[in-house]
C-alpha positions as CSV (number, residue, x, y, z in Angstrom):
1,X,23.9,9.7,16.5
2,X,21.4,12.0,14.3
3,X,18.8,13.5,15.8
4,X,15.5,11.6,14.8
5,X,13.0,13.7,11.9
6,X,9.6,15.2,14.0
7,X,7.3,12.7,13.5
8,X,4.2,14.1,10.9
9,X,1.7,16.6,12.4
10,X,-1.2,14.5,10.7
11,X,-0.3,12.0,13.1
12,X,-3.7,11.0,15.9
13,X,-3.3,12.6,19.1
14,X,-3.9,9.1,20.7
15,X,-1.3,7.3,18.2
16,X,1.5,10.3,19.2
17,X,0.9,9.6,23.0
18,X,1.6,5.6,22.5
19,X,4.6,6.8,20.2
20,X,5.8,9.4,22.7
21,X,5.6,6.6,25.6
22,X,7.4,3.9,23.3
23,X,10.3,6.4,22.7
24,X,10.6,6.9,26.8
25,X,10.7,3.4,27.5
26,X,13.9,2.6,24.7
27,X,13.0,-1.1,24.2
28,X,15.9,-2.6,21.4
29,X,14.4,-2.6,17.9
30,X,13.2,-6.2,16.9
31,X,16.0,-6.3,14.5
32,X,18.7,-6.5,17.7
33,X,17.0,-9.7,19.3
34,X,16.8,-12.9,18.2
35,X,13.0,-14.6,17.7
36,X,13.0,-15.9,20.9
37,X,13.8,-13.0,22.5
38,X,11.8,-10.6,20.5
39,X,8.4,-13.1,21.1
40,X,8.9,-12.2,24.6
41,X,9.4,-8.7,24.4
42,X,5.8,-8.0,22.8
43,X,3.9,-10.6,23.7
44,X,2.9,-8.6,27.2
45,X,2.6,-5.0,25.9
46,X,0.5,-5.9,22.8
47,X,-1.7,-8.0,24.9
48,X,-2.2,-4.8,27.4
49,X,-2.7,-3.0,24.4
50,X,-6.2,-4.9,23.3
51,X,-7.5,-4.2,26.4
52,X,-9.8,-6.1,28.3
53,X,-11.1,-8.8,26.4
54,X,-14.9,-9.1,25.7
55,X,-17.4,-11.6,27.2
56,X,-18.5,-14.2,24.8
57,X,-20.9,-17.3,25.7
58,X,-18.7,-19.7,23.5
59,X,-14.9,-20.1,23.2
60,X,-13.8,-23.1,22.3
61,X,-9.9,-24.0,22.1
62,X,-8.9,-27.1,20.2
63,X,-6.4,-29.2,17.9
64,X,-7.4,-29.8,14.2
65,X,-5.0,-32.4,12.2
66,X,-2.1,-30.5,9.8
67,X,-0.1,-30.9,7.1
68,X,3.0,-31.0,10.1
69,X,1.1,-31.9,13.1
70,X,-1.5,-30.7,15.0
71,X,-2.6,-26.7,14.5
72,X,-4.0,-25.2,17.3
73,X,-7.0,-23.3,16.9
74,X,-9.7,-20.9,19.5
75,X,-13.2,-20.7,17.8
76,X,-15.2,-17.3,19.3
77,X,-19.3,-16.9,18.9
78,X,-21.3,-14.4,20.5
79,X,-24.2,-17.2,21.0
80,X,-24.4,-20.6,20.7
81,X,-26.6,-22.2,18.3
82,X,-27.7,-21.3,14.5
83,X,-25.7,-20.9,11.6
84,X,-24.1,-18.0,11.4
85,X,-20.9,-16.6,8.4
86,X,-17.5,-17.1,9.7
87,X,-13.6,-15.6,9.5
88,X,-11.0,-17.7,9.7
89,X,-8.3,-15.4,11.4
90,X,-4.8,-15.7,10.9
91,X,-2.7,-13.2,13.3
92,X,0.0,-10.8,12.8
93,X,3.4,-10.7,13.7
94,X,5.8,-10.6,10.6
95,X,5.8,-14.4,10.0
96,X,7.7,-15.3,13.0
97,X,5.9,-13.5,16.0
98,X,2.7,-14.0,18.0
99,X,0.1,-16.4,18.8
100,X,-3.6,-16.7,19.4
101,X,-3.7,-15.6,22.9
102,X,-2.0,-12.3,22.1
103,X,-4.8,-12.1,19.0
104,X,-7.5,-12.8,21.9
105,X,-9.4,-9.5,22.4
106,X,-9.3,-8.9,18.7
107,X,-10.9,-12.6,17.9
108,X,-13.5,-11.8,20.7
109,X,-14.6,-8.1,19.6
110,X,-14.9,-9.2,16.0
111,X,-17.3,-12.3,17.0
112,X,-18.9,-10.3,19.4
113,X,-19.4,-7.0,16.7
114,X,-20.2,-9.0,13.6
115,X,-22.0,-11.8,15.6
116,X,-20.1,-14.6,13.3
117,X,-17.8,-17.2,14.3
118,X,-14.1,-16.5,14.6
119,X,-11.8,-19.0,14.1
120,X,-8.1,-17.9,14.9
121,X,-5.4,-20.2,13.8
122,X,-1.7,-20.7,15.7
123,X,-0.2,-21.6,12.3
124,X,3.5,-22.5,12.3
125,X,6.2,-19.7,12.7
126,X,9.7,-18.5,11.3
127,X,12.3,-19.3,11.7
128,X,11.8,-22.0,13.4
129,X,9.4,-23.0,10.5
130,X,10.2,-21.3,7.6
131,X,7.7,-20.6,4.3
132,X,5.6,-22.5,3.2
133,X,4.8,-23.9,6.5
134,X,2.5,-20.8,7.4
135,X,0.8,-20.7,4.7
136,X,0.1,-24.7,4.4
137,X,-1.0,-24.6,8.0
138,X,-3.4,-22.0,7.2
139,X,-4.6,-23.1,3.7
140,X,-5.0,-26.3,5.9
141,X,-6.9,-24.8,8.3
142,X,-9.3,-23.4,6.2
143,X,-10.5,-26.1,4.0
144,X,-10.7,-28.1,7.7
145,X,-12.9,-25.2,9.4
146,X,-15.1,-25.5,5.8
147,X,-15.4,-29.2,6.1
148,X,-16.7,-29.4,9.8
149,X,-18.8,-25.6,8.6
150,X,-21.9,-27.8,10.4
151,X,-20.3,-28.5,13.8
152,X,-19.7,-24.9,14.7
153,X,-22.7,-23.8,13.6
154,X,-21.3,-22.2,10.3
155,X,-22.9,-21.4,7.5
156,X,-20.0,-23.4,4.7
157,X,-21.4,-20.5,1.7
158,X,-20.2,-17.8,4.1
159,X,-16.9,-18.4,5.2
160,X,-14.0,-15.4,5.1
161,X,-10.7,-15.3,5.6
162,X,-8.8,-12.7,6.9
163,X,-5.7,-11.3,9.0
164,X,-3.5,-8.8,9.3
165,X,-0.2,-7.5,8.5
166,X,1.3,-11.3,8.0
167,X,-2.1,-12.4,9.0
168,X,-3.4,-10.5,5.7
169,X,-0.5,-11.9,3.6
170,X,-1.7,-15.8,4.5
171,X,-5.5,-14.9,3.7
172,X,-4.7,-13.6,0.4
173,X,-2.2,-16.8,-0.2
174,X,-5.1,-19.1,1.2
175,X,-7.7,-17.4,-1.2
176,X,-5.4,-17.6,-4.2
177,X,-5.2,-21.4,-3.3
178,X,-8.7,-21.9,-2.4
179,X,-9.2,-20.8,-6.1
180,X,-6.6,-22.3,-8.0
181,X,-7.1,-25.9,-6.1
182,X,-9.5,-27.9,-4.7
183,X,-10.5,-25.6,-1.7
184,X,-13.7,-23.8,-0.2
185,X,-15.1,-21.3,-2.2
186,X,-14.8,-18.7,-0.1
187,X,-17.6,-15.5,0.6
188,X,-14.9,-13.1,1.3
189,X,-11.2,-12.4,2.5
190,X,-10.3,-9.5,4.7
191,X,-6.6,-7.7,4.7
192,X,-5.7,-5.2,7.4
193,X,-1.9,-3.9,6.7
194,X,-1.3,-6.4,4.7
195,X,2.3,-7.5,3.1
196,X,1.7,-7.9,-0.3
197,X,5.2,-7.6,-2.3
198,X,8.0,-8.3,0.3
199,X,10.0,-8.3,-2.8
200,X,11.1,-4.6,-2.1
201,X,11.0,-2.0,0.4
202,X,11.2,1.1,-1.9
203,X,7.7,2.0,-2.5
204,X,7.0,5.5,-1.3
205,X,5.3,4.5,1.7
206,X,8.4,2.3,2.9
207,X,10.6,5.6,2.7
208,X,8.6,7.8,4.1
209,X,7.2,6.0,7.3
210,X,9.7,2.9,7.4
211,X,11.0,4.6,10.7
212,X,9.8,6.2,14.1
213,X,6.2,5.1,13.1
214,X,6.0,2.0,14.9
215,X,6.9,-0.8,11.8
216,X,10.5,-0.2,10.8
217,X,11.7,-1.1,7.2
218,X,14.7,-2.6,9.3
219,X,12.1,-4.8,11.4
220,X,10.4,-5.9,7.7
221,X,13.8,-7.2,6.8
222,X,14.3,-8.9,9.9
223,X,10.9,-10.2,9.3
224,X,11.2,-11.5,5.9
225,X,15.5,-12.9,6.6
226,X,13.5,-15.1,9.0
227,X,10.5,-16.5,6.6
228,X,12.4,-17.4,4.1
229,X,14.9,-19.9,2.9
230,X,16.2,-17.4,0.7
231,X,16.1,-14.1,-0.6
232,X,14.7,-15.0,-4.2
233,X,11.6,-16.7,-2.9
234,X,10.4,-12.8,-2.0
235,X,9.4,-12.6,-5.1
236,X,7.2,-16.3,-5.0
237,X,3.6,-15.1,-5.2
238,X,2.8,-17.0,-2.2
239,X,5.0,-14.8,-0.5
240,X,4.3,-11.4,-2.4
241,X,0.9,-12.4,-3.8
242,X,1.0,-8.9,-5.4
243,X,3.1,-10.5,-7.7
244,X,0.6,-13.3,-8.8
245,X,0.1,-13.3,-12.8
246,X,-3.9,-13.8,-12.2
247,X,-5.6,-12.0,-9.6
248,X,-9.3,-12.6,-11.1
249,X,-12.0,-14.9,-9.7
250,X,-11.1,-14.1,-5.9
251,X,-13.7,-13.4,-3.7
252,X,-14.4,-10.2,-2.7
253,X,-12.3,-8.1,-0.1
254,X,-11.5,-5.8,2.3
255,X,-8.3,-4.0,2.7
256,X,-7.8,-1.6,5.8
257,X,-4.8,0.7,5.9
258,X,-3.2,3.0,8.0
259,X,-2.0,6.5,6.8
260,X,1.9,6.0,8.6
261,X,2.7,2.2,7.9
262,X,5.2,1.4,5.7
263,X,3.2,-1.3,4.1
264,X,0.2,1.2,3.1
265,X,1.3,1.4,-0.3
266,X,1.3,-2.6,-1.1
267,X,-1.9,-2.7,0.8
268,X,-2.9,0.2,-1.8
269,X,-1.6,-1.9,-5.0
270,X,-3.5,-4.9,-4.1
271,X,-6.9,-3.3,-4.0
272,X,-6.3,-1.5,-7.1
273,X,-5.0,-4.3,-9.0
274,X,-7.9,-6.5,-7.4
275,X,-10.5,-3.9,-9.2
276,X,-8.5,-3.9,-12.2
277,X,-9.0,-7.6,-12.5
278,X,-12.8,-7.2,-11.5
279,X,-12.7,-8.7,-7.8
280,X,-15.1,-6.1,-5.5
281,X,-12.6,-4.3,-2.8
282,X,-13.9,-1.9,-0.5
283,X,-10.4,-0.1,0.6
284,X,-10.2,2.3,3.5
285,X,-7.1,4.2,4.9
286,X,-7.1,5.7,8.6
287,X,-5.6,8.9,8.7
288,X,-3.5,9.2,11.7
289,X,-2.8,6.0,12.2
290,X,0.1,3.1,12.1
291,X,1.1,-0.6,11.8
292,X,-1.0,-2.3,14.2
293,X,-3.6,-0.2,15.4
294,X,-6.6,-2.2,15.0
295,X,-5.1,-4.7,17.6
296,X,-4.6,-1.4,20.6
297,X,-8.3,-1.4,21.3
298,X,-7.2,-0.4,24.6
299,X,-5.9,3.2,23.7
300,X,-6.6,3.4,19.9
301,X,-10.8,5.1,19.2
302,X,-10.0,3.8,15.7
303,X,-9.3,0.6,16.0
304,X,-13.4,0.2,17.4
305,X,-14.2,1.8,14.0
306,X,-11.8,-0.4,12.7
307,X,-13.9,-3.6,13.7
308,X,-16.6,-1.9,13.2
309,X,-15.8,-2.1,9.6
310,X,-14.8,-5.7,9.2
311,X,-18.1,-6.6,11.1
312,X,-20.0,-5.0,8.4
313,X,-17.9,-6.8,5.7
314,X,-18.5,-10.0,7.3
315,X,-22.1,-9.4,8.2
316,X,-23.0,-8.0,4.2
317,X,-20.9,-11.2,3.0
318,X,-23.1,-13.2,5.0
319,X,-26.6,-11.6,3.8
320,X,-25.1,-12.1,0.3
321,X,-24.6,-15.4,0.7
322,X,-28.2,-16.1,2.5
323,X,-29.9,-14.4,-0.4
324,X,-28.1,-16.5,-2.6
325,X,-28.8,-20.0,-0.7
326,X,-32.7,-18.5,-1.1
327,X,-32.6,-18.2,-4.7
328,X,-30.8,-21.8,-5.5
329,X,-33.7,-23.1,-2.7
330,X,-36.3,-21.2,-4.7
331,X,-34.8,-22.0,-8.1
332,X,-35.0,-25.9,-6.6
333,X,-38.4,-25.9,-5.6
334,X,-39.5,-24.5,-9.1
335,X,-38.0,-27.6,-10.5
336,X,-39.2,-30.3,-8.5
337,X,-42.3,-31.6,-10.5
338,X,-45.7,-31.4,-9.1
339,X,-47.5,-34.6,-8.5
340,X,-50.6,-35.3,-10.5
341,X,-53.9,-34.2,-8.6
């Protein structure tokens, strides 16, 4: 067996130590196991990996109705009461892993940072449930939260969506529908890692980092073998929305990614081709980093700055849409006639 290439010296001295202790304990690679067994393999170390999860005054778990059955859902708030923007969050986990209690000290540091409400979705998984059952259950999801906006104390003009890695790939499908259908207009979508074109795995980044940084390109086509039905529907735009004819008219966005992930460049391609088509991206790479890092608040200092960052987004999209519920009041009041004196 070749010896493995030294991992870059750009790498964060944090992200090497997690790398260094991955490589002593030898787990199989994802690719070896079947779903089943590979839910159980990270379920307990990514959940030690998040760390202790924050105190919150409100956490709500619940069942809303879907397009297959019941979708589970855990709302987070920092406070109770008011109205407040929110991010419907769809987790990670290549389509066919993970759940919302792995996702759970995430959800809570992103309520607690960006004092919104969090609504994390258990949408239906590969290969079990194979495309487009993720993305219904999510698009489904969405226009649901939107709908009931009132109950959780949501403001409806200021509702997100967002996720990452797979997580990022259904928010940018759910946007594209919320557009193109009868959906929520939505405030703003947020992408961390996101898979964009699982079409192909030969983009620069895929080469270079597609192994012993975490994400394998092996594990993305073990991924993707499970999602879909078959191999041509990687290039359907609800599964590579990269690939979507029309990317204008989506709300604005934020797209987080890391310097050693595989699916950087796609992540990369989607801001640029966002701007191109005159939808406001704020991109930022971490240097340093890998697939995944935003979710190992536990050992990760980037991953804080991380959620730091999507609190901000969420926050700004919510003072944007405020000011903009002002002016139509405003406008309104201007136009309501005056009784005569």
């Amino acid at each position: 067996m070749p010896e493995p290439k030294p991992r870059s010296e750009r790498l964060h001295p944090e992200v090497r130590a997690l790398l260094t202790m991955m490589d002593a304990e030898a787990s199989p690679p994802i690719e070896t196991l079947d779903p089943a067994q590979a839910r159980l393999s990270v379920e307990a170390p990514l959940k030690m990996l998040g760390g202790e999860p924050e105190a919150l005054s409100r956490i709500e778990n619940m069942s809303i109705a879907g397009p297959a059955g019941d979708i589970p859902i855990r709302v987070y708030a920092r406070e109770a009461g008011g109205f407040r923007p929110a991010l419907i969050y769809f987790h990670g986990g290549g389509f066919v892993l993970g759940n919302v209690e792995m996702y759970d000290a995430l959800c809570r540091a992103i309520a607690k940072e960006s004092d919104s409400v969090v609504i994390s979705v258990e949408y239906r998984l590969a290969p079990e449930h194979k495309f487009p059952a993720g993305v219904e259950d999510a698009y489904a999801a969405t226009v649901w939260v939107a709908a009931n906006a009132e109950r959780f104390g949501i403001d409806a003009c200021r509702i997100a969506v967002g996720g990452d890695s797979a997580g990022g790939n259904l928010a940018a499908v759910v946007a594209l529908r919320c557009r193109d259908g009868s959906g929520p207009v939505l405030a703003g979508q947020v992408m961390i890692y996101p898979v964009t074109d699982a079409s192909s795995l030969q983009r620069r980044s895929h080469r270079e980092w597609g192994e012993g940084y975490f994400l394998t390109t092996e594990a993305l086509k073990w991924f993707y073998g499970h999602y879909v039905a078959s191999l041509e529907l990687l290039h359907n735009p609800e599964v590579s929305p990269l690939l979507a004819a029309n990317l204008s008219g989506l709300p604005p966005a934020l797209i987080i990614t890391a310097e050693f992930d595989p699916l950087r460049d796609e992540g990369e391609a989607y801001a640029k081709r966002l701007r191109q088509e005159g939808v406001p991206v704020v991109l930022t790479t971490y240097p340093g980093m890998i697939h995944a890092f935003v979710s190992m608040l536990a050992v990760v200092t980037d991953a804080r700055r991380a959620i730091r960052e999507v609190a901000q987004f969420v926050r700004a999209m919510g003072d944007a849409g405020m000011k903009k519920r002002q002016q139509e009041e405003t406008g309104r009041d201007r136009q309501t006639p005056t009784s005569p004196s």
